[in-house]
C-alpha positions as CSV (number, residue, x, y, z in Angstrom):
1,X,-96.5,-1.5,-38.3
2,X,-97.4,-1.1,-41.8
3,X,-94.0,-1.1,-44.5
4,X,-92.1,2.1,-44.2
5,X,-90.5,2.3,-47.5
6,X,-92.6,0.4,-49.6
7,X,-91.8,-0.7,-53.4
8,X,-94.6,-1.2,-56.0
9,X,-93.8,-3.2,-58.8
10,X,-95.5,-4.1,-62.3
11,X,-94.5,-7.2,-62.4
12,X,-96.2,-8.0,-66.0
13,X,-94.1,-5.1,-67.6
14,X,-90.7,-6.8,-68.3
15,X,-92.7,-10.0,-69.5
16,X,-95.4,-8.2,-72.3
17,X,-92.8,-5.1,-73.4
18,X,-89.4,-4.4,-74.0
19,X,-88.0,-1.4,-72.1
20,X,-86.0,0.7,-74.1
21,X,-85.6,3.9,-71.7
22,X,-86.4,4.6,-68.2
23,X,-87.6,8.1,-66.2
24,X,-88.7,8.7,-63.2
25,X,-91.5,11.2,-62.6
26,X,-93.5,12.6,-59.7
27,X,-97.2,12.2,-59.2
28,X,-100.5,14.3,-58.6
29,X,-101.9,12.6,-55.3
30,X,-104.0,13.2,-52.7
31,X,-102.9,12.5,-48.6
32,X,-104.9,9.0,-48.5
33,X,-103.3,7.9,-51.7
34,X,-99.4,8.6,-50.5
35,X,-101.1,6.7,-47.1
36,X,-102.0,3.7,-49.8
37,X,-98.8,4.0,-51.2
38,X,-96.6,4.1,-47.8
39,X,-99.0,0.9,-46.4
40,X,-97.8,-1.1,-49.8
41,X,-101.9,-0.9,-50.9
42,X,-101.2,-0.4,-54.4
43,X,-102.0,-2.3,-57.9
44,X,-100.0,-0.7,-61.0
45,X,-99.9,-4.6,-63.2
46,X,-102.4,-3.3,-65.6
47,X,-101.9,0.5,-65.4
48,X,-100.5,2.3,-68.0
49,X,-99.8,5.9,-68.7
50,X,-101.4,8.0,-72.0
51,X,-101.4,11.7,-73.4
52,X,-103.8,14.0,-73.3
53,X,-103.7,17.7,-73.5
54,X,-99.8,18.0,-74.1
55,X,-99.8,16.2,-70.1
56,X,-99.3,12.5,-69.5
57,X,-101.7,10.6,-66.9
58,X,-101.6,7.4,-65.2
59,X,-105.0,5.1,-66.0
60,X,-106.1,2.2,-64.2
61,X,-103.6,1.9,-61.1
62,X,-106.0,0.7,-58.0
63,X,-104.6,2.4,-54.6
64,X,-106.9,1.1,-51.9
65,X,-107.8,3.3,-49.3
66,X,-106.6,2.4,-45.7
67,X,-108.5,2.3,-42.5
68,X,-107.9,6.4,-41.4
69,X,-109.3,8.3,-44.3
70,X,-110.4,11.3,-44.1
71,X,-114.7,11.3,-43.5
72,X,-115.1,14.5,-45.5
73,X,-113.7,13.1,-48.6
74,X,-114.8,10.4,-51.0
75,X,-111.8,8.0,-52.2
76,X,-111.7,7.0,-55.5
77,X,-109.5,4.0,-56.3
78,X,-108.8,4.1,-59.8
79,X,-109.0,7.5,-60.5
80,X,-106.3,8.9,-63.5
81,X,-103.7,10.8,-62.2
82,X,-101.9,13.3,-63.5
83,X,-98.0,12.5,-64.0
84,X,-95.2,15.1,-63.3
85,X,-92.3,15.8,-65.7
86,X,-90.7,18.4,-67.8
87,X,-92.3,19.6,-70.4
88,X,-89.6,18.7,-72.8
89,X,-89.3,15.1,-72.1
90,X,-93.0,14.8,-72.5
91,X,-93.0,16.5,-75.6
92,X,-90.1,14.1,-77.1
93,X,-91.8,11.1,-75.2
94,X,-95.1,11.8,-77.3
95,X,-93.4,12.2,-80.0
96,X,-91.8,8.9,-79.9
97,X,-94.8,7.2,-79.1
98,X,-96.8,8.8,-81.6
99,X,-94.6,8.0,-84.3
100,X,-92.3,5.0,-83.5
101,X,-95.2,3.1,-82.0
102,X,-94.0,2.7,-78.1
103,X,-96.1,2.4,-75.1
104,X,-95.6,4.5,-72.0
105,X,-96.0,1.9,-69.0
106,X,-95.5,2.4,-65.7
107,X,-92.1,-0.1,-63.9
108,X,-92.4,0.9,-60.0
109,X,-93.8,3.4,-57.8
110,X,-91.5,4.2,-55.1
111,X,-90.1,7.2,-52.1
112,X,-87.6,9.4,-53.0
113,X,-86.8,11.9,-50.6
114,X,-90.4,11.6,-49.0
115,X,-92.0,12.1,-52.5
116,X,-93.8,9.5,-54.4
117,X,-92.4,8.2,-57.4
118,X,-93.2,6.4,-60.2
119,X,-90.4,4.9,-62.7
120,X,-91.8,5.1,-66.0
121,X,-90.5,3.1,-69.3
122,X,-90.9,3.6,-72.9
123,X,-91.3,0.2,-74.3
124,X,-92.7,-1.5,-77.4
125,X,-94.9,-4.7,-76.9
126,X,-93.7,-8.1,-77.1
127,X,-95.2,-10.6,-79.4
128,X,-96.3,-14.0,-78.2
129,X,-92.7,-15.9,-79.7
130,X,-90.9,-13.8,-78.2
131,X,-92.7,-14.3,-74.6
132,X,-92.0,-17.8,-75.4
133,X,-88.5,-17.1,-76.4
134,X,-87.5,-15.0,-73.3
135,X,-89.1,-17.7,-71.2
136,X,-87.1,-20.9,-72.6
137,X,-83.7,-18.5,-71.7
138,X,-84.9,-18.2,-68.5
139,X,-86.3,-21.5,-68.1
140,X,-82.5,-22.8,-69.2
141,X,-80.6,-20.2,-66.9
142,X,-82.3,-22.1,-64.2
143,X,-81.7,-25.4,-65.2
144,X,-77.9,-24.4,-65.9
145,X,-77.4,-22.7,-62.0
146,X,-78.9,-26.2,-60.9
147,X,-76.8,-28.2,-62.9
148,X,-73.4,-26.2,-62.0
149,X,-75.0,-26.5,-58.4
150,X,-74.9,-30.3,-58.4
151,X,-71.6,-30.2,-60.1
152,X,-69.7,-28.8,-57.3
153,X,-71.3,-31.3,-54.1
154,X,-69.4,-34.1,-55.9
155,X,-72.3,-35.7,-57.5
């Protein structure tokens, strides 16, 4: 039985950007790309989301087809789709991206309510010192937990 409320994740997007504000927006799909999404057969780690046209589209997120596609209609992996949201938060999301130099990139797809959704963030890129940076934190947040772990046997 495949996963019945799957949760697609970019896991590379809290490690390359800095997310400044989240939204979550519908999607254009097709019936065996909500299958893809439902089985968990979904790739968004180097997708990202542009303008075009005054609309905003998701580029370069791979949704495998499953087994029971439809014969009569030819799948297309990494198609661009078209993203859902009010007009006004794409106009002031273009704006800022245009102008304050963010990047549009794509957090989770996920059901709501039967719907596909994706969580998009506006972010601005990391620089390689502060990967580095974020990484010693974490790398020290582990060593502390094991540390206050080994504390309280006794040792």
């Amino acid at each position: 039985m495949a996963n019945t409320n799957p949760h697609i994740v970019n896991r590379k997007a809290h490690f390359n950007y800095s997310v400044e504000e989240k939204f979550e927006c519908g999607l254009v799909l097709k019936g065996w790309e909500v299958k893809s999404v439902r089985a968990g057969r979904v790739q968004i780690g180097d997708s990202h989301v542009y303008e075009y046209g005054g609309e905003l589209w998701l580029c370069n997120a791979h949704m495998n087809p499953t087994d029971e596609i439809s014969t009569h209609e030819k799948a297309n992996p990494t198609r661009t789709r078209k993203v859902l949201m009010h007009k006004k938060e794409i106009m002031r999301l273009i704006g800022r991206v245009e102008r304050q130099g963010y990047s549009l990139i794509p957090l989770d797809m996920h059901f709501t309510r039967g719907r596909v959704k994706l969580t998009l963030a506006l972010a601005k890129g990391k620089r390689e010192f502060e990967k580095r940076e974020d990484e010693s934190k974490r790398q020290w947040e582990r060593d502390r937990q094991r540390l206050m772990k080994t504390r309280s046997r006794g040792r």
